[in-house]
C-alpha positions, 0 to 999 in steps of 0.5 A: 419717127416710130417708137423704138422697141427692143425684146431681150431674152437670154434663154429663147432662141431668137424666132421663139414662136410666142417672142419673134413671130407673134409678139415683134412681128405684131408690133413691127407691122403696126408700125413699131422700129422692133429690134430682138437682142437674143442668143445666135451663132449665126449673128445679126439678122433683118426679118419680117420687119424685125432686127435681129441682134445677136449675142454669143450663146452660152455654153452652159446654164452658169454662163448663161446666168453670167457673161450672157445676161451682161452681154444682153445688157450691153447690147440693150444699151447700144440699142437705145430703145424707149421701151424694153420687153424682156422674157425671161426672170433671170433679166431682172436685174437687167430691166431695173438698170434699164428703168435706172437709165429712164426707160420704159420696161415690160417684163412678159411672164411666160410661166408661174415660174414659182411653181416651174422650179420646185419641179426643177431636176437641176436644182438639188430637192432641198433648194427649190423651196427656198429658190422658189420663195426668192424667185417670187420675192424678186418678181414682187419686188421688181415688178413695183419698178417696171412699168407693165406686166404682160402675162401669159394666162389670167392665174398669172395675171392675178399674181401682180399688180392689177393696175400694171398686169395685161394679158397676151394669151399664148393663142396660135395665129390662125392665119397660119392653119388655114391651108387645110381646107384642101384635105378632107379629115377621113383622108388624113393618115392614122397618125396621133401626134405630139409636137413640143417639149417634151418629157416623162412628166408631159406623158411620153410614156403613157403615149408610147404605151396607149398607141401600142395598145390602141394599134392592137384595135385599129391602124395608129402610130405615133409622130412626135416632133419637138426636143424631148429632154435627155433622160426621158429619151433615154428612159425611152430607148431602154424600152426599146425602138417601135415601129408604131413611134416616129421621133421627127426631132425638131421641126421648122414651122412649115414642117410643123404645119404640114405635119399637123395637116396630115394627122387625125389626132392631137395629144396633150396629156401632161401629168396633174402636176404644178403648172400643168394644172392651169397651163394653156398649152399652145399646142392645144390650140394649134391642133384646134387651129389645124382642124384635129380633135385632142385627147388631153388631160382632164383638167378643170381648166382644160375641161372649160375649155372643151366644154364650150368648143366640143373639140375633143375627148379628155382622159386620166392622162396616167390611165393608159387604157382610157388613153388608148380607148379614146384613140381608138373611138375618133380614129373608128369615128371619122365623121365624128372626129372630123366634126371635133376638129371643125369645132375646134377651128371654129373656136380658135377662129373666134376666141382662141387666136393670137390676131385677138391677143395681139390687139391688147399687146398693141395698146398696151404700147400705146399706152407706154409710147412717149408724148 
């Protein structure tokens, strides 16, 4: 009988990108029995090898850490698995009682999540301190019990134990870009886009700003596809609509892809603040896996990055003319703009890629798998 294998998330929608389409659909083709507990409306569901249970989704943030977290639990019970993966801090407690009851428990971390809640604008300025400081001590602590951590980028990585702690790098799936070879670049439209979370720490107005300056010196607009948090959006309407900004709202994945396919330019221009300093954003690599050069911030990492892939231009992301210079040179460059973007294809189809990621996540389980 094949391995049983259950994923648990209380926050991500059941076909996360990193949790179902990478993670459980990797491991169910390499032959893993994969089920995903998380929460939707919609209940359970079988696909792409992967079982789908799901859990009443929470109505607010205080019924999530609550009833949902049990609700998860429960169902992790009835699954009966031999090795648990959960993505999500707040499931802790939930993995230790599953380690209790002897079975085998990776926590994946998808964020240095000490550092995501000082920045935190639910919780009141005087408490993100201290919740960091308890969050951090919770990681430490828990991570003694479980039996592997599976970390996102190698600054997390080096935050555990060594002996316990594996990389899967939140790299794109190449395969998933490869239908590009059929629109020249210089035949892409004069689109700039962002796809993502996205809010006024992520640059939402330094974008909006640098494409209206930019389209005073040649045709661009702005296509951004993803969530956008509610009071940037509203920050956002007050300066008033744009004809050079287009909101796409939430996209599928094909959508995702067709669009990216369509674009001369991607952005990534998050502020030099707390994570975004070391992050590795899969959006980066996704405009890299579609063949468009990226204007990003100039962040030590990132410069690393770029230095050896050659794949774009990076800026001041709080300096909206550099912003705005760098649109217009690759959209004024076309050759050499189009030569950034098979670079950055060929760096994603060489290093960045999740194919690679996915052959350490799969001997991490070996190495679990019962005799």
């Amino acid at each position: 009988m094949p391995c049983r294998v259950v994923h648990l998330t209380s926050v991500h929608p059941p076909f996360d990108i990193r949790i179902f389409h990478k993670e459980c659909r990797s491991l169910a083709m390499a032959g893993y029995d994969v089920t995903l507990i998380a929460p939707r409306a919609e209940g359970n569901v079988i696909r792409d090898g992967v079982k789908v249970r799901a859990v009443p989704p929470p109505r607010d943030r205080r019924e999530r850490m609550t009833r949902t977290i049990w609700k998860v639990y429960e169902a992790a019970v009835r699954e009966n698995g031999e090795i648990y993966h959960f993505h999500d801090p707040e499931l802790m407690p939930v993995g230790l009682l599953l380690k209790m009851r002897g079975k085998r428990v990776v926590y994946d971390v998808h964020e240095d999540y000490t550092n995501t809640l000082r920045g935190k604008q639910w919780i009141p300025s005087l408490l993100r301190g201290p919740a960091s400081a308890i969050v951090r001590a919770c990681e430490f602590t828990f991570t003694t019990a479980f039996d592997r951590v599976i970390a996102v980028t190698p600054k997390i990585a080096r935050k555990f134990l060594a002996s316990k702690t594996r990389l899967a790098q939140n790299f794109p799936q190449s395969q998933e870009f490869r239908c590009f070879d059929d629109l020249p670049y210089e035949k892409r439209e004069a689109i700039a886009v962002y796809v993502g979370g996205l809010s006024d720490d992520r640059g939402l107005r330094e974008m909006r700003m640098a494409v209206e300056l930019a389209a005073k010196e040649t045709p661009v607009k702005l296509v951004i596809a993803g969530h956008v948090n509610s009071r940037a959006k509203a920050e956002f309407q007050r300066d008033g609509e744009s004809a050079l900004v287009d909101y796409k709202g939430q996209l599928s994945r094909s959508q995702v892809v067709d669009l990216l396919g369509r674009a001369r330019v991607g952005l990534v221009l998050f502020h030099p603040t707390g994570n975004y300093l070391d992050s590795q954003p899969n959006k980066l690599f996704e405009y890299m896996a579609a063949g468009l050069p990226v204007v990003a911030s100039d962040f030590p990492h990132w410069r690393e990055i770029f230095s050896s892939a050659e794949c774009g231009r990076l800026v001041d992301p709080l300096n909206v003319p550099a912003i705005a210079e760098a649109l217009v040179w690759i959209l004024r460059h076309p050759a050499e703009a189009a030569e950034m973007g098979l670079n950055g294809r060929r760096a994603v189809a060489e290093k960045f890629n999740w194919e690679h990621e996915a052959e350490g996540l799969i001997a991490t389980y070996d190495e679990l798998q019962p005799a």
